[in-house]
N, C-alpha and C positions, 0 to 999 in steps of 0.2 A: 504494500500500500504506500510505505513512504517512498519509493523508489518509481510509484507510477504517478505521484504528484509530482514530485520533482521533476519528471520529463513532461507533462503539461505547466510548469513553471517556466522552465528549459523553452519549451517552444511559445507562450507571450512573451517572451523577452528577447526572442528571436523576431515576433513578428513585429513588436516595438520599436527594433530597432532596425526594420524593413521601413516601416510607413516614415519613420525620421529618415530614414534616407533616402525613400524610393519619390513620399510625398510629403514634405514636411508642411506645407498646406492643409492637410487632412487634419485639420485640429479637433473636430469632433471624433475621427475614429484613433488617432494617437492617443486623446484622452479616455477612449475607452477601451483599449491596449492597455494604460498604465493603469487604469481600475479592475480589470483584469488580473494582470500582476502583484495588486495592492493585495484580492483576493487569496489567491489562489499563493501567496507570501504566507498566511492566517494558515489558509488550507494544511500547507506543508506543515507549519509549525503545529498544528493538531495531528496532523499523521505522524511526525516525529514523535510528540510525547504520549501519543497513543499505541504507539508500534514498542518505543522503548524508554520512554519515560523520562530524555531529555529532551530540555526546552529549543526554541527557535533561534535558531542562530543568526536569521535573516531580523528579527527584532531589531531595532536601535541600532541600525545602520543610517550613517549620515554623509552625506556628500563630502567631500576631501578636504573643499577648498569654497567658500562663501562664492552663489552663482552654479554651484553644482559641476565648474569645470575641473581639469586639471590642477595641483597645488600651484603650477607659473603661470595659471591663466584665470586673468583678473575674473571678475565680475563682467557681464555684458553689458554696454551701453544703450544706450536707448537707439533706438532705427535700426537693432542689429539682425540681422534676417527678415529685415521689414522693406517692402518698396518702400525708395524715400517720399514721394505725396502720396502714398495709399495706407490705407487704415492699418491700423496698427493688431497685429492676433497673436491672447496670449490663450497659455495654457495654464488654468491653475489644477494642481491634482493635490488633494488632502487625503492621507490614509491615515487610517483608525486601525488599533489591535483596541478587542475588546475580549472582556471577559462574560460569558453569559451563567448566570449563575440559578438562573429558570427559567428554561426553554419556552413551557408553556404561560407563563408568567407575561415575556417579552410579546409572544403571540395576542397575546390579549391586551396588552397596553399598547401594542400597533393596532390592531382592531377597534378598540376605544379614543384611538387619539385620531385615525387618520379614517375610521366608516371603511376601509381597505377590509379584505374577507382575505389575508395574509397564506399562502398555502405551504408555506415553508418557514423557518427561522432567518432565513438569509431574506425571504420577502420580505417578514417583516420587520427585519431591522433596517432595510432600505425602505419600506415605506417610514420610518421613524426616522431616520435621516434625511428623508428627504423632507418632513411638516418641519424640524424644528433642527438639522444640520449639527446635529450631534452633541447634544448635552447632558449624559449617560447621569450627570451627579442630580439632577432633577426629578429622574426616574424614579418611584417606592419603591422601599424596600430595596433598594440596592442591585434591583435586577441584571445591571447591566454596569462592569463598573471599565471605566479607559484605561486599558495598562497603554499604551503610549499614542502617540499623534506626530505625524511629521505633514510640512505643505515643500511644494514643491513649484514656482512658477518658473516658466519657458514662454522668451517671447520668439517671433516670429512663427 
């Protein structure tokens, strides 16, 4: 199991880093490439400490270098991957590690909060992210608590 997540990890991060090079335009499906990834990052780390009981190693990993490039390469400027008089496209992508600590519990405070009929836990913690963008400490009872949070912005 953790060796067949890992190769669907393997390959969004393969095709991620197709559409940055093939189209780096496609900002709607790069961004759903990188939540993808953000996913299936979570996934792993449950197959790992479900298969043998240590944690994710992919957790609380951060960019090298402020701008997400290289450590000799600054931050990007502004107009950088951008036509110079045409509109400016960024990418923001925020990922969530969450802890769920009642399955059914989350089910039904997605239910209750967003009138959504949730058919999965993954539905509805994205229907709960999507009414109110993620404020796990708001929630009763402690259903859902943030073990970490990283943002991520790309322009061009």
């Amino acid at each position: 199991m953790i060796r067949a997540v890992a190769l669907e990890l393997n390959e969004a991060v393969l095709e991620h880093a197709r559409l940055c090079e093939t189209d780096p335009d496609d900002a709607a499906g790069i961004v759903r490439a990188a939540e993808r990834i953000g996913r299936l990052v979570v996934a792993y780390g449950e197959a790992v400490s479900a298969g043998s009981g240590w944690g994710n190693p992919l957790l609380g990993t951060a960019p090298a270098a402020p701008g997400g490039g290289a450590p000799d390469e600054g931050p990007r400027g502004p107009g950088v991957g951008n036509a110079p008089d045409g509109p400016a496209w960024f990418s923001i992508v925020e990922n969530h590690a969450l802890r769920v600590r009642d399955e059914d519990a989350v089910v039904a405070l997605a239910r209750q909060r967003t009138g959504a009929e949730p058919g999965s836990l993954e539905e509805a913690l994205f229907a709960l992210c999507g009414q109110d963008g993620w404020r796990p400490e708001q929630y009763p009872g402690g259903v859902i608590e943030l073990d970490w949070r990283s943002n991520d912005v790309c322009r061009g």
